[in-house]
Structures are given as C-alpha cells and as structure tokens.
MDAnalysis code that builds the backbone (N, CA, C; Angstrom):
import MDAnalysis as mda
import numpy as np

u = mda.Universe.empty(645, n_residues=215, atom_resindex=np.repeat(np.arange(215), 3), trajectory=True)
u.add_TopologyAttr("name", ["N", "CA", "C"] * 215)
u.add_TopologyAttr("resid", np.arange(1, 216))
u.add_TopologyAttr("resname", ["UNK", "UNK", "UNK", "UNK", "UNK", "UNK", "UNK", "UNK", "UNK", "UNK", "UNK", "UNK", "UNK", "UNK", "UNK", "UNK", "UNK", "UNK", "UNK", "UNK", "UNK", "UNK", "UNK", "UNK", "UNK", "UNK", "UNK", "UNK", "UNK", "UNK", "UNK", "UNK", "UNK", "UNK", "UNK", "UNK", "UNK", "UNK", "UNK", "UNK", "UNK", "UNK", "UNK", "UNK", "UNK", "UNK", "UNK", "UNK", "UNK", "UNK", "UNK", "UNK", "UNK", "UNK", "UNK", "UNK", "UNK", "UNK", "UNK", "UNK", "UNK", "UNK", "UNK", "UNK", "UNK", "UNK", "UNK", "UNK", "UNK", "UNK", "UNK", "UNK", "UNK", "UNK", "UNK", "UNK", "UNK", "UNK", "UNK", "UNK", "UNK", "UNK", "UNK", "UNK", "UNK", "UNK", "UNK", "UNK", "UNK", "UNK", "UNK", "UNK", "UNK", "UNK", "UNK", "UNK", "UNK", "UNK", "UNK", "UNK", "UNK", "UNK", "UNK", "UNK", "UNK", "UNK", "UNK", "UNK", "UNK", "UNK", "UNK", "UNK", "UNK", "UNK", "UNK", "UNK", "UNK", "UNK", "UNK", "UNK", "UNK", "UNK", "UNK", "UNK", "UNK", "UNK", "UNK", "UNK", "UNK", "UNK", "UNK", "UNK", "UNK", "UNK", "UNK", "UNK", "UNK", "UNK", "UNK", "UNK", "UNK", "UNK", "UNK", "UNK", "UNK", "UNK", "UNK", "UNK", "UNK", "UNK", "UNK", "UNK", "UNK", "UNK", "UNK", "UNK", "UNK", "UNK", "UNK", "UNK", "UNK", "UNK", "UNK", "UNK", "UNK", "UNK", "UNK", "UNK", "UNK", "UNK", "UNK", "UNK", "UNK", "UNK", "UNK", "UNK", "UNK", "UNK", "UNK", "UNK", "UNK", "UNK", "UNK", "UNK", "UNK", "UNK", "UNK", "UNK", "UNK", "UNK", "UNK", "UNK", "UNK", "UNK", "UNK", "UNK", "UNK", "UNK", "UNK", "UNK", "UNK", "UNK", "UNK", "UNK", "UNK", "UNK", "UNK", "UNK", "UNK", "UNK", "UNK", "UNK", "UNK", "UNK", "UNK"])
u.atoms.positions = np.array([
    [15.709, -12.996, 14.183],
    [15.960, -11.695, 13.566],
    [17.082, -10.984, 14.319],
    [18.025, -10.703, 13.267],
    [19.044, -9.601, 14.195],
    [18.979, -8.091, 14.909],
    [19.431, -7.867, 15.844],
    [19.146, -6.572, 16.353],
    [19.513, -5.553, 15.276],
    [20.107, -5.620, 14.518],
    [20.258, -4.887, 13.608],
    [18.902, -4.701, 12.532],
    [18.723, -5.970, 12.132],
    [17.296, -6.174, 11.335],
    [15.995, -5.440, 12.494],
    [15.936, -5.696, 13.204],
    [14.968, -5.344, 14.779],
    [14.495, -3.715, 14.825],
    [16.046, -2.979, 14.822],
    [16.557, -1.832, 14.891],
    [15.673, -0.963, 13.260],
    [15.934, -1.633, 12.266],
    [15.236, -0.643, 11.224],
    [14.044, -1.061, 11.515],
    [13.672, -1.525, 11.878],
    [12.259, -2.563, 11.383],
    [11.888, -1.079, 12.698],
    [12.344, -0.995, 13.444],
    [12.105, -0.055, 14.357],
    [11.618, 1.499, 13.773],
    [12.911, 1.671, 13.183],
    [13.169, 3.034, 12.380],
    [11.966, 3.745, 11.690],
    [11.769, 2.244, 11.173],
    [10.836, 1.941, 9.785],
    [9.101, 2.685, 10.472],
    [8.758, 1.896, 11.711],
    [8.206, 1.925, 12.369],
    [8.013, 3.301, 12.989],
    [8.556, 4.197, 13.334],
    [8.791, 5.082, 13.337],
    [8.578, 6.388, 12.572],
    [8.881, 6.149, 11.280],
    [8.736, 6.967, 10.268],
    [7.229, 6.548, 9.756],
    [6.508, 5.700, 9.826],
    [5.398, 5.494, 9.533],
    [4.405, 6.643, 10.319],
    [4.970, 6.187, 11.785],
    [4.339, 7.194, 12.789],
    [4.430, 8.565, 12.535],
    [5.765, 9.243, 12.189],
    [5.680, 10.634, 12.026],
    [4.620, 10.789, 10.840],
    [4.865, 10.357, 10.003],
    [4.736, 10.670, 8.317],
    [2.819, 10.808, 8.342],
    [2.229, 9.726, 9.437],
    [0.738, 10.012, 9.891],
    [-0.040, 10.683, 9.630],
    [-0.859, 11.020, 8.368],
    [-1.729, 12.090, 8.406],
    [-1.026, 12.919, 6.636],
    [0.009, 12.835, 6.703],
    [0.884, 13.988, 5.762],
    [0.826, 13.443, 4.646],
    [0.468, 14.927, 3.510],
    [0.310, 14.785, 2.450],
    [1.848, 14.332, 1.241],
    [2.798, 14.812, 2.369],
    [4.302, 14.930, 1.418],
    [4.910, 14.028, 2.235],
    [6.364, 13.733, 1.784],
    [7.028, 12.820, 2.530],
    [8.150, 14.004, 3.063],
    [7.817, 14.790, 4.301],
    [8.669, 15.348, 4.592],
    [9.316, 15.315, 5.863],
    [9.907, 13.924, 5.956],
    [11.048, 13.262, 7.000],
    [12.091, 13.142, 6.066],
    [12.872, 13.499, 6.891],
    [14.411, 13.149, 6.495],
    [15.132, 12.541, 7.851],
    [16.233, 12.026, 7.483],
    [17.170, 11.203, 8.469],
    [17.142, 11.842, 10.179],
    [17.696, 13.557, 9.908],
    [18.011, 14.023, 10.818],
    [16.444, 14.157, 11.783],
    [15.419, 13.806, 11.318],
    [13.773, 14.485, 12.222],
    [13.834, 12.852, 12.471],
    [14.086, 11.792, 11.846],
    [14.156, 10.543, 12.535],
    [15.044, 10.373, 13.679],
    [16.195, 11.186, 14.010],
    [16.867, 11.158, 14.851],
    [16.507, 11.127, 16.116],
    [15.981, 12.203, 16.079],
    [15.102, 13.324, 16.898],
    [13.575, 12.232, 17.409],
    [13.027, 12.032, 16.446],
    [11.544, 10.972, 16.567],
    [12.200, 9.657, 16.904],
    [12.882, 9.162, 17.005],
    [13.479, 7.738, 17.300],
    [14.547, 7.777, 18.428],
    [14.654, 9.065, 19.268],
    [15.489, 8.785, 20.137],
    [17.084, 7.627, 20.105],
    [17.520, 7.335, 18.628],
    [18.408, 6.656, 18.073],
    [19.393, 7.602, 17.642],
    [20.680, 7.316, 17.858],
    [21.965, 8.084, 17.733],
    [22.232, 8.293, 16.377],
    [22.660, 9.462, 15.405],
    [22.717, 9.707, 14.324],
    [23.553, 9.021, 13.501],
    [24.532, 8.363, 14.276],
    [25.592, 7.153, 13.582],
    [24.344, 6.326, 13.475],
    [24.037, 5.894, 13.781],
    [23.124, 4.576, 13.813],
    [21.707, 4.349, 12.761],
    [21.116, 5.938, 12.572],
    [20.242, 6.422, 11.772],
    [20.553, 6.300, 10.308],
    [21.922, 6.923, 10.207],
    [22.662, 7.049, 9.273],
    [23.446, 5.969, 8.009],
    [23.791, 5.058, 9.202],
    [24.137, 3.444, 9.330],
    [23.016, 2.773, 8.354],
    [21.789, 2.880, 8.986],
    [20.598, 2.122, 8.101],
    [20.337, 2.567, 7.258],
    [20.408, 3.658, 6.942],
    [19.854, 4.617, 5.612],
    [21.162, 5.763, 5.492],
    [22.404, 5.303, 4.612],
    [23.165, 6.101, 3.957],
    [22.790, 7.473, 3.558],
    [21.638, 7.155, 3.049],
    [21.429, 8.122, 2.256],
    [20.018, 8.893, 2.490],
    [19.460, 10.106, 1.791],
    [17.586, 9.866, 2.167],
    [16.968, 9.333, 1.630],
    [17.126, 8.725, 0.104],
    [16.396, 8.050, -1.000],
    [16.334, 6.406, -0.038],
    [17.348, 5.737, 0.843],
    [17.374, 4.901, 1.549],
    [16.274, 4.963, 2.186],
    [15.665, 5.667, 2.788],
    [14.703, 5.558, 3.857],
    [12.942, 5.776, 3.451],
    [13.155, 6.854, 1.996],
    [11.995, 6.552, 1.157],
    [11.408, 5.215, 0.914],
    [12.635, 4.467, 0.252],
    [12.693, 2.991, -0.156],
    [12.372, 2.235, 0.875],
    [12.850, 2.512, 1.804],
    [12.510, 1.493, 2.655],
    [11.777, 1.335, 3.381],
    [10.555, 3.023, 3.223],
    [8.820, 2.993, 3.612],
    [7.976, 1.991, 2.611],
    [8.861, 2.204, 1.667],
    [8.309, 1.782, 0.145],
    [8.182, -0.039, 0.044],
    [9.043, -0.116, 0.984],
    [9.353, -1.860, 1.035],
    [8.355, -2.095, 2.068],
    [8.332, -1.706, 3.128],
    [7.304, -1.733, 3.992],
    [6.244, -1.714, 3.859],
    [5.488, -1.343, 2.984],
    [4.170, -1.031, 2.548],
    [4.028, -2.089, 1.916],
    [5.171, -2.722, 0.929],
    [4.978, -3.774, 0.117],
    [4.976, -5.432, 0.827],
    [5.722, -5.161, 1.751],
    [5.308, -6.029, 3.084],
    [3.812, -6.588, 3.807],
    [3.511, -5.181, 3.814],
    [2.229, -5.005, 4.446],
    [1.222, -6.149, 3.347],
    [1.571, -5.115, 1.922],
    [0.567, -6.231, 1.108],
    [0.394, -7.496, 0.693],
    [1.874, -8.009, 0.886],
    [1.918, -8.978, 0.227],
    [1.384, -10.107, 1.591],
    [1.604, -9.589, 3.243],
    [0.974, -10.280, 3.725],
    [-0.391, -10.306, 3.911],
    [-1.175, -8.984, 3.858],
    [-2.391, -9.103, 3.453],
    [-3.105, -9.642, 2.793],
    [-2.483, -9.919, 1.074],
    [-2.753, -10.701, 0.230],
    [-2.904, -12.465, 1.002],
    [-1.712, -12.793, 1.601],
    [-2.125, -14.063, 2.084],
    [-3.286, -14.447, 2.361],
    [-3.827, -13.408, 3.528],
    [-4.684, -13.569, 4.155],
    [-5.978, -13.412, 3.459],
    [-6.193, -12.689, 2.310],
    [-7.078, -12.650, 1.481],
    [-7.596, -14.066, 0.888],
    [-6.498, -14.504, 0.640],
    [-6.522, -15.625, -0.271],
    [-7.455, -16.707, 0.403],
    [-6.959, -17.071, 1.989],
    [-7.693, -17.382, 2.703],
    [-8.903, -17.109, 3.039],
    [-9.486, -15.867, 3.057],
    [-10.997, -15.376, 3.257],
    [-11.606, -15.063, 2.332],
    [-11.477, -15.294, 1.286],
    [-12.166, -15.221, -0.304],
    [-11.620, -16.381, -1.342],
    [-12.912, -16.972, -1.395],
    [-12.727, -18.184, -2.709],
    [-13.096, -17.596, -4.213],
    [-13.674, -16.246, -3.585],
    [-13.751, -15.909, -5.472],
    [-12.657, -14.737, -5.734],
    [-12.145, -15.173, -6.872],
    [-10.989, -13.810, -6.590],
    [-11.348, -12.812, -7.459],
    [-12.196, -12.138, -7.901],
    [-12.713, -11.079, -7.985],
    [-12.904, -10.262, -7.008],
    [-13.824, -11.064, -5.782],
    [-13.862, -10.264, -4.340],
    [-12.738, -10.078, -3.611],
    [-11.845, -11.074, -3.844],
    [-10.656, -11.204, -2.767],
    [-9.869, -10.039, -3.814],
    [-9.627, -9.556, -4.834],
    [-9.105, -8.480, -5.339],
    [-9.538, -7.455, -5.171],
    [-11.068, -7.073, -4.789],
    [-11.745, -5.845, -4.537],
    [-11.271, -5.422, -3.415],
    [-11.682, -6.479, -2.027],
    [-11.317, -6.141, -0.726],
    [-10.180, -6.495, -0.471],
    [-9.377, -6.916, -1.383],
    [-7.768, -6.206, -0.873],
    [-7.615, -4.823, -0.997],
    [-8.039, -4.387, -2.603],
    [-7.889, -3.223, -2.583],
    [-8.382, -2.196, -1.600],
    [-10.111, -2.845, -1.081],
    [-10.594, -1.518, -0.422],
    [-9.776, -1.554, 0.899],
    [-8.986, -2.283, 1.452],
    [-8.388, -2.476, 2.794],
    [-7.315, -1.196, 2.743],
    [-6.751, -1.518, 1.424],
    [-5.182, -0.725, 1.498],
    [-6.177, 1.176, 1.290],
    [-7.644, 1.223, 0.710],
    [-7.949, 2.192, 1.333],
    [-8.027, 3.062, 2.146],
    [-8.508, 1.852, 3.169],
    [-9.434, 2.281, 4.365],
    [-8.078, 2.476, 5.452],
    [-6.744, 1.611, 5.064],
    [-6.130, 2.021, 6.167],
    [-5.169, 3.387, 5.644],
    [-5.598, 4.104, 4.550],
    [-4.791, 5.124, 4.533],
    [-6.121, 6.197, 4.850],
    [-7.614, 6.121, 4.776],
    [-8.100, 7.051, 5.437],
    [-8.611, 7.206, 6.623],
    [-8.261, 5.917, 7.286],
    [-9.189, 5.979, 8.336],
    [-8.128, 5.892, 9.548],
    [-6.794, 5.106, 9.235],
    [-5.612, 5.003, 9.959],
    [-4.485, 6.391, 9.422],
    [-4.902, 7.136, 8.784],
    [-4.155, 8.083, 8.019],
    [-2.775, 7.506, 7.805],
    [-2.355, 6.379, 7.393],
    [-1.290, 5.868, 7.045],
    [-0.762, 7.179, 5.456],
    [0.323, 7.259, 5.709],
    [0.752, 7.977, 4.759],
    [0.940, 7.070, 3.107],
    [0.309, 7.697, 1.921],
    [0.374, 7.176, 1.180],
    [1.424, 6.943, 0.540],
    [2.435, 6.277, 0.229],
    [3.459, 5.736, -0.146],
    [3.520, 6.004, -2.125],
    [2.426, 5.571, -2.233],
    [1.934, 6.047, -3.777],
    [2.565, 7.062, -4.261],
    [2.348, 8.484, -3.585],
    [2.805, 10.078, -4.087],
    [3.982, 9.822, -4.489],
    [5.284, 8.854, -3.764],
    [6.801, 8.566, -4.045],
    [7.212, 7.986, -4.809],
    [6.368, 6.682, -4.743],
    [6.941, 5.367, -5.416],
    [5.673, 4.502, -5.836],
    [6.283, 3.995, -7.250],
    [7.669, 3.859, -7.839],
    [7.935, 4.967, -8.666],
    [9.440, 5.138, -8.165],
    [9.960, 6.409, -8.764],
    [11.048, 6.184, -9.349],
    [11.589, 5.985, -10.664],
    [13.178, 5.518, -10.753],
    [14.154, 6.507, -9.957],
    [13.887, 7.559, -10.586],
    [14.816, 8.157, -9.936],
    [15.321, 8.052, -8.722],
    [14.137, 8.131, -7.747],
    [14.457, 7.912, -6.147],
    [15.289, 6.440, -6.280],
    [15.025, 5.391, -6.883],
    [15.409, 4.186, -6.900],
    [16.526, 4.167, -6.946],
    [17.210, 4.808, -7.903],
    [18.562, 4.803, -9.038],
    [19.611, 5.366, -7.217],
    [19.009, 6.108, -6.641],
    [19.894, 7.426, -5.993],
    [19.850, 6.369, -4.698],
    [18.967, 4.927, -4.030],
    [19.355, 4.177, -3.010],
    [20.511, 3.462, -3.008],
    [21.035, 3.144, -1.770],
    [22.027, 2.057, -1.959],
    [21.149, 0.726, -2.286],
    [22.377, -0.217, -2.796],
    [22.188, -1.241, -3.692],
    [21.112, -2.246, -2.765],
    [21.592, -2.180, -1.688],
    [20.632, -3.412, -0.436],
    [19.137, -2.737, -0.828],
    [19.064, -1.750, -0.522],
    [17.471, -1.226, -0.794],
    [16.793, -1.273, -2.125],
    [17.414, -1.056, -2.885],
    [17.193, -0.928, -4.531],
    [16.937, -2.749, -4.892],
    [17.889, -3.664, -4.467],
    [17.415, -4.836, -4.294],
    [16.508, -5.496, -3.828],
    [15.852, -5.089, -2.533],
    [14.888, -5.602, -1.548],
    [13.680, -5.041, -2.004],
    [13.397, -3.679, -2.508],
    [12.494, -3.431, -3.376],
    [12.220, -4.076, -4.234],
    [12.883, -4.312, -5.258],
    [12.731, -4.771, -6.404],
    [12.409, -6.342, -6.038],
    [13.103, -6.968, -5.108],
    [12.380, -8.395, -4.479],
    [11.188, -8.537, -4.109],
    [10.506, -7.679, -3.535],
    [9.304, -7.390, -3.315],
    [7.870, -6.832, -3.939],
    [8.991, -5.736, -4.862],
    [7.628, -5.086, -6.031],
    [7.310, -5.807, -7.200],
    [8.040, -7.000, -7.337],
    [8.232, -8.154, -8.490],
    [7.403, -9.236, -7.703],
    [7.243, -9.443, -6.320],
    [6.385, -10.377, -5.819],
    [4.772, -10.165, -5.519],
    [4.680, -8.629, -4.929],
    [3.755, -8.120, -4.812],
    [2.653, -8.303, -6.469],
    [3.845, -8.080, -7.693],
    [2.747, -7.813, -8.963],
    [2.566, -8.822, -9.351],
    [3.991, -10.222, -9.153],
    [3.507, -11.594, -9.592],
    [1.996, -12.039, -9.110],
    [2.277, -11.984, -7.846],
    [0.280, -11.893, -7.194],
    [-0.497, -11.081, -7.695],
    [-0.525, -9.898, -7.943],
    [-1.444, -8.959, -8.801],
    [-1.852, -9.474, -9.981],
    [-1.049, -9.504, -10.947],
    [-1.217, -10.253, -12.348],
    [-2.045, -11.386, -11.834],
    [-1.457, -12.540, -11.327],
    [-1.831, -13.693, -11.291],
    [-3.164, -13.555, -10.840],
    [-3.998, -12.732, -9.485],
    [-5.422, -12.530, -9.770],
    [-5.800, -12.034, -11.014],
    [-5.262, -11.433, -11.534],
    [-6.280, -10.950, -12.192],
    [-6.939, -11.997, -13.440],
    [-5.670, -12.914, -13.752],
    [-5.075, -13.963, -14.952],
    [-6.624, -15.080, -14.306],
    [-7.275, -15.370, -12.383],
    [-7.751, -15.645, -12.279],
    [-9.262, -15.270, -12.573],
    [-9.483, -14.201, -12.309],
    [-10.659, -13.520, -12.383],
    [-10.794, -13.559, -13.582],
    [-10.101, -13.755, -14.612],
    [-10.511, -13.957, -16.557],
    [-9.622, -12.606, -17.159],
    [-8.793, -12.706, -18.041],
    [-8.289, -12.279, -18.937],
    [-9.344, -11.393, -20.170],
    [-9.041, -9.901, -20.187],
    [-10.436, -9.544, -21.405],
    [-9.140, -8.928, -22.207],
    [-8.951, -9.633, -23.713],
    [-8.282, -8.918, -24.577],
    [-8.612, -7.794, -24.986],
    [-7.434, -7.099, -25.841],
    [-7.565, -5.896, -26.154],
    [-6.959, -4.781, -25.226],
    [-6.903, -5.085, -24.489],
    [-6.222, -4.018, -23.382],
    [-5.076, -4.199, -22.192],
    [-4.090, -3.531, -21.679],
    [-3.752, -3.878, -20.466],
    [-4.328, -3.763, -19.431],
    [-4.913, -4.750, -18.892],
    [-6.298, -4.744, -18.064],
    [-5.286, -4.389, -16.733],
    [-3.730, -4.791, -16.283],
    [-3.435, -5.010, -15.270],
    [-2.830, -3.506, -15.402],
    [-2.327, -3.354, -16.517],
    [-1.798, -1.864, -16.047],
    [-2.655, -0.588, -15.780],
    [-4.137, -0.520, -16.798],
    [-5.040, 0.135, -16.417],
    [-5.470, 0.196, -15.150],
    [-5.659, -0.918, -14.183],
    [-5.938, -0.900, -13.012],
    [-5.069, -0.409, -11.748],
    [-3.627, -0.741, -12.172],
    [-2.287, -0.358, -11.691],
    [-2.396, 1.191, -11.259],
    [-2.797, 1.777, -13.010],
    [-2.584, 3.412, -12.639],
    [-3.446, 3.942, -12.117],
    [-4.935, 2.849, -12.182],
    [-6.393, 4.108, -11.576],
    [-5.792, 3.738, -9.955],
    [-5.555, 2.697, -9.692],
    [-5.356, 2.546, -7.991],
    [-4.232, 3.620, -7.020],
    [-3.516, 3.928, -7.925],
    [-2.496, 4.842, -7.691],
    [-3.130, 6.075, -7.352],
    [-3.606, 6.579, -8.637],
    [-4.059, 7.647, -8.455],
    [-5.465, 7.931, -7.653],
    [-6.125, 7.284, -7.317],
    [-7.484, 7.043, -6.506],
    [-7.022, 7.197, -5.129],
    [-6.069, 6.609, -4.972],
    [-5.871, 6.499, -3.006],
    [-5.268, 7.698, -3.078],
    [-4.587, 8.398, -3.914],
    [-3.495, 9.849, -3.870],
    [-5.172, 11.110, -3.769],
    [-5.765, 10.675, -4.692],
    [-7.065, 11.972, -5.112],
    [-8.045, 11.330, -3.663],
    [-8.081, 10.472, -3.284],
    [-9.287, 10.275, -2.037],
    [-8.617, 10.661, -0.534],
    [-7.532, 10.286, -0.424],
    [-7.023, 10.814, 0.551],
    [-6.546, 12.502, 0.612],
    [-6.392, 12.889, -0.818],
    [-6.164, 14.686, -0.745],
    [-7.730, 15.166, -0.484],
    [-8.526, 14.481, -1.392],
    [-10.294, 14.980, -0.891],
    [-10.477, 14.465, 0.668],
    [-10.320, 13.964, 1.635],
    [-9.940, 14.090, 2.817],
    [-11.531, 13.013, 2.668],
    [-11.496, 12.144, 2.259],
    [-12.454, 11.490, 1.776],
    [-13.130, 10.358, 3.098],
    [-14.602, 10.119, 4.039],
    [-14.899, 9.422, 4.729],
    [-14.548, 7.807, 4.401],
    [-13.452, 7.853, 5.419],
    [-13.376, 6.475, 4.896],
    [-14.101, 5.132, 5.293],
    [-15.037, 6.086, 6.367],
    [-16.213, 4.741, 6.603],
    [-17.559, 4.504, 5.749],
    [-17.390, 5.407, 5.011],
    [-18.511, 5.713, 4.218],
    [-18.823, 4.268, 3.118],
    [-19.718, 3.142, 2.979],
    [-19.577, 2.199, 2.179],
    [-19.648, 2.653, 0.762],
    [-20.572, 3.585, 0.789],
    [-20.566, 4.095, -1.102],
    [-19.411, 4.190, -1.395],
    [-18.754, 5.134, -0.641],
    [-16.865, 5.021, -1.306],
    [-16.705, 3.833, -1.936],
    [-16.516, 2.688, -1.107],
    [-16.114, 1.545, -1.526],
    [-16.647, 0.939, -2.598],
    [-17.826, 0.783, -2.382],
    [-18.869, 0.400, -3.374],
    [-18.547, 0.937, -4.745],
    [-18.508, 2.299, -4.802],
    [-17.882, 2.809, -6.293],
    [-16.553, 3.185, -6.901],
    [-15.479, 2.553, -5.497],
    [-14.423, 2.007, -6.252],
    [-14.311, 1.200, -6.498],
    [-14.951, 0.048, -5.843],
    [-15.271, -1.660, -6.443],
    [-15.415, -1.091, -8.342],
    [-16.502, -0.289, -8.174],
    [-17.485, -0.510, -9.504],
    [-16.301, 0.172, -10.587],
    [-15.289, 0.433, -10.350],
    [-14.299, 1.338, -11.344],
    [-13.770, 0.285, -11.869],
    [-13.390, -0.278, -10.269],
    [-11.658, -1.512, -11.114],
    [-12.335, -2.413, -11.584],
    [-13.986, -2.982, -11.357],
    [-14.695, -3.830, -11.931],
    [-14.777, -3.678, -13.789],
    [-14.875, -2.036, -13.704],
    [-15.100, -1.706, -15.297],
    [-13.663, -1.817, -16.006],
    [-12.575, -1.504, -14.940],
    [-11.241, -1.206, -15.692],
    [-11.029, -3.197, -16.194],
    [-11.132, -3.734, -15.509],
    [-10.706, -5.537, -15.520],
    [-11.222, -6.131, -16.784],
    [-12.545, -5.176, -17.149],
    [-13.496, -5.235, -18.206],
    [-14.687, -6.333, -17.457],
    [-14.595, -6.756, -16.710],
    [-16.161, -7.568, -16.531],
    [-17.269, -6.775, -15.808],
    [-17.689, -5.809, -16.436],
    [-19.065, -5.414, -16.604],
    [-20.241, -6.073, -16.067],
    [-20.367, -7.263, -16.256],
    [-21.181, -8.447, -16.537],
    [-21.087, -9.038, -14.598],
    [-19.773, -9.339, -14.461],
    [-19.979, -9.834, -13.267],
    [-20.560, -8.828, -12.102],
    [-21.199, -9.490, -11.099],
    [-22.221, -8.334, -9.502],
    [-21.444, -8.253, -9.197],
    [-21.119, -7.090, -8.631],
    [-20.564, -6.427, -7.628],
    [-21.400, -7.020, -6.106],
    [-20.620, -7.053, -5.122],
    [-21.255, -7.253, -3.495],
    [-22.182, -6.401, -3.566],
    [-23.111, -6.114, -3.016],
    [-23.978, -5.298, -2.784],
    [-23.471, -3.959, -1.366],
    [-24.193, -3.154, -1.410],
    [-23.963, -1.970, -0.741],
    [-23.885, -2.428, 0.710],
    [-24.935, -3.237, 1.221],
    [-25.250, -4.234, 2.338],
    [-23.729, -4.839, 2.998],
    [-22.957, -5.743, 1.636],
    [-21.955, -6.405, 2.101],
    [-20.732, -5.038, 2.286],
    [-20.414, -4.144, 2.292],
    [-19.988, -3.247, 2.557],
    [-19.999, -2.967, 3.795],
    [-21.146, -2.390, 4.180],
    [-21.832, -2.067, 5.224],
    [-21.202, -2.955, 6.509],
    [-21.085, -4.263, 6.386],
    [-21.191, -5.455, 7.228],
    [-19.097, -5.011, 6.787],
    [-18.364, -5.077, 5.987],
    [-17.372, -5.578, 6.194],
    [-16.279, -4.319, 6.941],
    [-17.435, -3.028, 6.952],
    [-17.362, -1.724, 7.499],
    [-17.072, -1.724, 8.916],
    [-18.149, -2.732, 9.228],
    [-18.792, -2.679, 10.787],
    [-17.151, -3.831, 11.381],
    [-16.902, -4.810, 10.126],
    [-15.381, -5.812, 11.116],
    [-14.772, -5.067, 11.138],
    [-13.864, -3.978, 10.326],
    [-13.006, -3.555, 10.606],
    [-12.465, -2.762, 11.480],
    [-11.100, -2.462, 12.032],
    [-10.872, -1.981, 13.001],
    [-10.622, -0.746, 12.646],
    [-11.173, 0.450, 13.582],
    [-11.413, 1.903, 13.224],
    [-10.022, 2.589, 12.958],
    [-9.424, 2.044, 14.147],
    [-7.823, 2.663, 13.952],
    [-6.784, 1.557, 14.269],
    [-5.732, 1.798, 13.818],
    [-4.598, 0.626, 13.892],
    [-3.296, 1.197, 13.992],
    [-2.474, 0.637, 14.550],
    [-1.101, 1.377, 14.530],
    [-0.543, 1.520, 13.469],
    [0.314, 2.366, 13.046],
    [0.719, 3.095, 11.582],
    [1.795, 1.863, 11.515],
    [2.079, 1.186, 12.237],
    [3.401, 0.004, 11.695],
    [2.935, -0.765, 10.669],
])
C-alpha cells in the first residue's frame, strides 16, 4: 500500500473518530486539519472538495461490510441467519460503538454528482458489490413474488439504524435485535421460517465486543 493510500486510509480513520457519537455529519476538511494534525495542502490533496470526504466515509463503511459479509459467510451455513446477524452487527456497532451512521448521507446523488471522479468511482465499485451480495442472499434465502423484497428491506434498514440510533436505543438489549430480526423476516416475506430464539441473542450479545475502535 502506498503512503499516499496509508495517509487517507488515515484521514478516513480519523474522521470516523471525530464524527463518534454525532447525529449530523458536521466535519469538514478544515476540523480534519486540526483533528489529524496533517497539513492543509495535504488534507485538501485527498479530498478536493467536501462532498470528497463524505464519499469517502461512505466507501469506508462499505468496506467495512463487504468484509464483514465474508466473514459471515463463513460463520453461518443458513443464510437467512447469516443475513440477520449481518444486519444486527452493522447495528450494534453504531449503538454500542457510536459509529456515526453513514445512512443520514448516503446514498445521496447529489452529494455523489458534486465528488471528484476517483471517489464517485470507488463508490460506485463498492455500492454495486456490497448489493451484488445483498441481492444474492436474499435470491438464497428464497425469492417471494409480488414484491421488491430487496428494496423493501433496503429502505426499512436505512431507516431503522437512523430512528434507533436518534431513540438513543440500548444496544445490548437482545429484544432490540430479536424484533428487528422479526421485521426484515416479515419484509423478505417468510413468515413461516423461526426466527433464533431470544436465548440465541442473548449468547451472541455476550461474544461481542462492547466497544471497538471507530476505524
């Protein structure tokens, strides 16, 4: 990796940290300056612009999932579950790690339209890989006609981590989980299939790690 690549990945890193806790995205270039002890040519350099540096929380996050997803894949043979507890993960680390939700921003065209082209690209490399995997569970877990099962689920997830994290919502709490399982279960349409029980919650409550670094 180049010091240059090193250097945002830094930035990036950085802005995760400030942004901690906050309901808005209100960093801009010049408070990264300042929080990154990095020279304003150099700040500036990586992110032209501010829609640059939105995007490129935005890529980061999509990072995050798509390696998570790996790892899912690996610790769940049924992918119903391995779709639940992906989802409840990207929860738990925005209430319990107060990772800033990325959701409130993006996807936004507009913000998109206003990045330079490298970012607007690398997004779009990523938010096209991230959903190829999305779809494709879901295509596993069974297909229920009649509806867009993937986009219905798309928009409740959006808006769920935006409304649970403004309700300042316990994020160790297993019922949480438990009855967002039971939403995207109804949105997918299989009704029919069990949900984990309250128990397996409980237990996947107790692995996880309480706090984690915002990178």
């Amino acid at each position: 990796m180049s010091s240059w690549q090193q250097r945002g990945d830094y930035l990036v890193e950085v802005s995760q940290r400030y942004l901690k806790g906050h309901k808005t995205f209100d960093l801009c270039r010049s408070h990264l300056v300042k929080a990154s002890q990095i020279s304003k040519g150099t700040v500036y350099n990586h992110f032209p612009n501010e829609a640059d540096l939105i995007v490129a929380m935005a890529i980061d996050d999509l990072n995050h999932c798509l390696a998570q997803a790996k790892l899912d894949e690996q610790a769940y043979a049924d992918p119903l579950n391995m779709f639940l507890f992906h989802q409840c993960r990207r929860l738990h680390d925005a209430l319990v790690n107060q990772r800033f939700v990325i959701e409130r921003v993006m996807p936004n065209e507009d913000i998109l339209s206003h990045a330079s082209e490298v970012y607007q690209q690398a997004y779009q490399q990523r938010y096209d890989e991230y959903f190829a995997w999305f779809h494709h569970v879901i295509d596993k877990i069974g297909k229920i006609v009649g509806f867009n099962r993937a986009e219905l689920v798309t928009h409740y997830l959006r808006g769920a981590i935006i409304n649970t994290d403004d309700a300042g919502k316990d994020g160790l709490d297993p019922n949480l989980y438990y009855q967002y399982c039971y939403a995207i279960t109804q949105l997918l349409g299989h009704s029919d299939k069990r949900l984990p029980k309250l128990t397996v919650f409980k237990d996947w409550l107790s692995k996880m790690p309480q706090q984690q670094s915002a990178a």
